[in-house]
N, C-alpha and C positions, 0 to 999 in steps of 0.2 A: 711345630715345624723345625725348631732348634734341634731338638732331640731326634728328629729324622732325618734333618742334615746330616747332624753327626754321627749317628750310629747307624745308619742306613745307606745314606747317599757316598759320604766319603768314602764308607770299606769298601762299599760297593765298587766305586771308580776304580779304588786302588788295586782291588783285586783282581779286576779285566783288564786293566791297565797291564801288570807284572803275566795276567794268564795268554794275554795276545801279545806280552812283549818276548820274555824270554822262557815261563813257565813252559806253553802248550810245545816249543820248540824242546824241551829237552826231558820230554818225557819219553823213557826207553820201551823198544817195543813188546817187552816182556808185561811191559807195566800199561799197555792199551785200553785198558778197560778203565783208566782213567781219563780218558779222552770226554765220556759223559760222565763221571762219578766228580770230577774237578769241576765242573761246569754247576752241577745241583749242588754242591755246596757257595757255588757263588750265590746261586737264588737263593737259598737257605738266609746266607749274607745278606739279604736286601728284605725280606721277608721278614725277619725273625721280629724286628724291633714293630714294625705293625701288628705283625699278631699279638705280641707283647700289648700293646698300646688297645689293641681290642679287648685283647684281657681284661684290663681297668674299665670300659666302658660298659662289660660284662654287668662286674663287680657294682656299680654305677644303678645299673638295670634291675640286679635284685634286690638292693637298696629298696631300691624305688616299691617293686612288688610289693616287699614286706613289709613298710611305713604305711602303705596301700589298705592292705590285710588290716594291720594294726594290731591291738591290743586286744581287741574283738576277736579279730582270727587267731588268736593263740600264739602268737611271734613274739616275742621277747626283744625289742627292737633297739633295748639300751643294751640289753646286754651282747650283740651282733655289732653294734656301734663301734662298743668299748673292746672286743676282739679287733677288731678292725683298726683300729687306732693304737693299740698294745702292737702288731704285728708290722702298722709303716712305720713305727716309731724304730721298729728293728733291721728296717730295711736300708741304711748307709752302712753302719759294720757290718753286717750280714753281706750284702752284695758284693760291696770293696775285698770283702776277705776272700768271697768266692772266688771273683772276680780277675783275683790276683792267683790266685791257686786253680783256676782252669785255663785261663791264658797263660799259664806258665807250665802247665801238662801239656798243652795245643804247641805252646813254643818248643818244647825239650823234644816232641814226635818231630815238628816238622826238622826239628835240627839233624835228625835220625835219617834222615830221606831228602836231606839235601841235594842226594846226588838226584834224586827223581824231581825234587822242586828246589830248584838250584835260585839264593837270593845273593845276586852275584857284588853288582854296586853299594852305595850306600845310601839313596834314596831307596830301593827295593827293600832292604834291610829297616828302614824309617818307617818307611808305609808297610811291612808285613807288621811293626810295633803297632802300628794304627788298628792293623784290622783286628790283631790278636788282642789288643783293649777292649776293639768292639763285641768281639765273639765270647771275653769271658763277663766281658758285663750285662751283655745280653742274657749268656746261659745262667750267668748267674740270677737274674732278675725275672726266668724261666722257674731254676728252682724252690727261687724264695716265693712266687707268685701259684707253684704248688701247696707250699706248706700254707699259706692261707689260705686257699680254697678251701684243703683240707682243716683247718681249725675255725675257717667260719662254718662251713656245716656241717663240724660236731658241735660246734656254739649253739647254733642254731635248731638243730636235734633234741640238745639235752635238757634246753631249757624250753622249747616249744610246746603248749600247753592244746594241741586243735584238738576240733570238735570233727567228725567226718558225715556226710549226709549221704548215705550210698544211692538217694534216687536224682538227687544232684547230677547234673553232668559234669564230667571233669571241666574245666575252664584252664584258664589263664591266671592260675594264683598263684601265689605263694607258691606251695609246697609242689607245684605239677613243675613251679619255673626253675625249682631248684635243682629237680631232674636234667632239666636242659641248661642249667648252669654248669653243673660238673659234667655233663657229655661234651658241651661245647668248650672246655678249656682242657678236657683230655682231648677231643678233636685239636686243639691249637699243639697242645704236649707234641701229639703223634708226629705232627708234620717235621718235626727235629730229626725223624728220619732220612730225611735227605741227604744226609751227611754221610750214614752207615757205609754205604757202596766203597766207597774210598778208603775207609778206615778197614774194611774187609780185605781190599787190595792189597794195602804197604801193609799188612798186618803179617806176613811171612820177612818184610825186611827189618822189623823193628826188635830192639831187643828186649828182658825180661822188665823193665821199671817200663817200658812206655807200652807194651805189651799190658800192665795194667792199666795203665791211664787208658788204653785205646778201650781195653774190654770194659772197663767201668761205663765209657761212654756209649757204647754199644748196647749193653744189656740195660742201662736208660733210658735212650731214646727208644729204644724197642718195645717195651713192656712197659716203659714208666707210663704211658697213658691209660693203657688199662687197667694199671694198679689205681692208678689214682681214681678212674672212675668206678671199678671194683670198690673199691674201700668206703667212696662219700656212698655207695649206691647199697651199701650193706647197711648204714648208718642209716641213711632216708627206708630204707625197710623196714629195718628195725620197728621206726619212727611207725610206721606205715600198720603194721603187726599191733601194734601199742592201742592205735587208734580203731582198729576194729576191733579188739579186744573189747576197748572201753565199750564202744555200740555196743556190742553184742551184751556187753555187762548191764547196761542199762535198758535193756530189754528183757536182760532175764527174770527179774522179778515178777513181771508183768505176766510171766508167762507161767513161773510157779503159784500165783496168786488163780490165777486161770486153772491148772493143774490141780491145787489143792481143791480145789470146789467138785471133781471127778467122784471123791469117794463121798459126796453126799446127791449123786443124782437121785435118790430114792425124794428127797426132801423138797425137792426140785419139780414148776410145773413142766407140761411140755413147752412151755412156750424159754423156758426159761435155759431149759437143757438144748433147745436148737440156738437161741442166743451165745450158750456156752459153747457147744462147738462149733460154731463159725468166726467164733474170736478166738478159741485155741487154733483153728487151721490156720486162720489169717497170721496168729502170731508166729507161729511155727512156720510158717511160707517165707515168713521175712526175716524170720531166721537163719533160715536157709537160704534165702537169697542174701543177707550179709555176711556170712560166712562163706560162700562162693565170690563174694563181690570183692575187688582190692584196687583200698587208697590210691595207692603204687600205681603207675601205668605199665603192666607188666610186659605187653608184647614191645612197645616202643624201647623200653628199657631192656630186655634183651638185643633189638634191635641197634640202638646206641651203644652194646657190649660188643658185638661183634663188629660195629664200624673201626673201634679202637685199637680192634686187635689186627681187624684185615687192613686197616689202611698202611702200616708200614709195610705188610706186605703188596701191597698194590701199588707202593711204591717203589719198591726193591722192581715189582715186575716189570713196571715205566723203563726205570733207567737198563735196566738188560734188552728191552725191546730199543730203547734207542740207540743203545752202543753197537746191537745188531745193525740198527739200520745205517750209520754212521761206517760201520766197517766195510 
């Protein structure tokens, strides 16, 4: 509750406070399409540090799966531990550095467009310090909470040892939840699109240094969520490739032991030659149905690929239908 106070509730106040005080008043009407693009970056404000906070409950969740699974199911569950504990161990310098170098890009823009977001007093000036602590510790604790998604499942990948049963139904394990682990925290990534709209706006008044700070942030929250689920979802294939491989490896002998015995049907009674070929079809059938068949959930996972990509634009289309409506 501490950490939502502060990084949620306060910027929040501060910033509908200064937007209904003197912000929404002196915004020029060149610049109108910030009328809704100002407003989604407050939500963004209130939001971010919950979705944040889901994150780790995420993280929490697949824990849990893979202790579940165990040792038995092929997880490697110390060495997922000890990634895990190497990467929060990095999280106080990591975040403060970011922290301090994107609230001070966010500071240097908004100073660029003072004349459109004018902080005139010196409580406004106190409280934009407030929210811009909270925006770059948030984004910060956004990116560091990518790179371990991304290094716990290549942890988890490289050293995962499963076994796959293709007449199994998929379930709720391990390796099915890990798919929904990295969809659901590029789903959480995407939603930092909220912000874009406005950054697209002042992007004709801003000059060439905050011109990259703005595009950096743009071409981040735009595409960083389906890179990030592109990347874990090429590793769990990989993964996914490996494990039919193995089936199918440990079927194949079975089937050349079978195979070999063809060039002696002369030696062979009838009874023995119709036994032989109804256990080469059978093997061969399930052959072919493992090699058609995939670990992977493949339609779901395309499915989860294109959420990531269309929701920032499903988002961009929100706020143009409502600045339309608004107008």
């Amino acid at each position: 509750m501490a950490n939502f106070f502060f990084f949620a509730a306060v910027p929040t106040l501060l910033f509908w406070v200064w937007y209904f005080g003197d912000g929404n008043d002196h915004i020029p009407a060149k610049y109108h399409l910030l009328d809704s693009a100002v407003p989604m970056c407050g939500i963004w404000v209130t939001i971010a540090p919950i979705v944040f906070r889901q994150g780790e409950l995420i993280f929490e969740e697949l824990l849990s799966k893979i202790s579940t699974d165990g040792e038995q199911g092929g997880w490697d569950v110390v060495a997922a531990q000890c990634c895990i504990d190497k990467i929060d161990r990095c999280y106080q310098w990591l975040a403060s550095s970011l922290a301090v170098l994107i609230g001070g890009g966010v500071g240097y823009v908004m100073y660029e467009i003072r004349d459109i977001a004018p902080l005139v007093s010196t409580s406004q000036r106190i409280g934009s310090a407030v929210v811009l602590l909270s925006v770059g510790h948030v984004s910060a604790t956004g990116i560091w909470g990518c790179a371990k998604v991304l290094l716990v499942v290549r942890t988890l990948t490289k050293s995962a040892d499963l076994r796959w049963n293709p007449f199994r139904p998929a379930g709720d394990d391990g390796f099915q939840y890990l798919f929904r682990f990295a969809w659901i925290n590029a789903v959480f990534f995407s939603l930092s699109n909220l912000t874009v709209p406005a950054l697209l706006v002042v992007w004709p008044r801003l000059g060439l240094a905050s011109r990259v700070v703005v595009g950096g942030f743009i071409v981040l929250m735009s595409v960083g969520g389906l890179g990030l689920f592109s990347l874990t979802t090429w590793w769990l294939n990989s993964l996914s490739r490996g494990m039919q491989d193995r089936a199918l490896g440990d079927l194949s002998p079975h089937i050349e032991t079978l195979a070999s015995k063809v060039t002696h049907l002369g030696q062979l009674s009838t009874d023995e030659v119709l036994h032989l070929r109804h256990s080469l079809d059978v093997a061969l059938s399930l052959q072919r149905h493992m090699a058609e068949s995939h670990p992977a959930p493949q339609v779901r996972t395309i499915f989860r690929a294109s959420t990531t990509m269309l929701l920032p634009i499903f988002l961009l289309v929100i706020q143009i239908a409502v600045q339309k409506w608004l107008s």
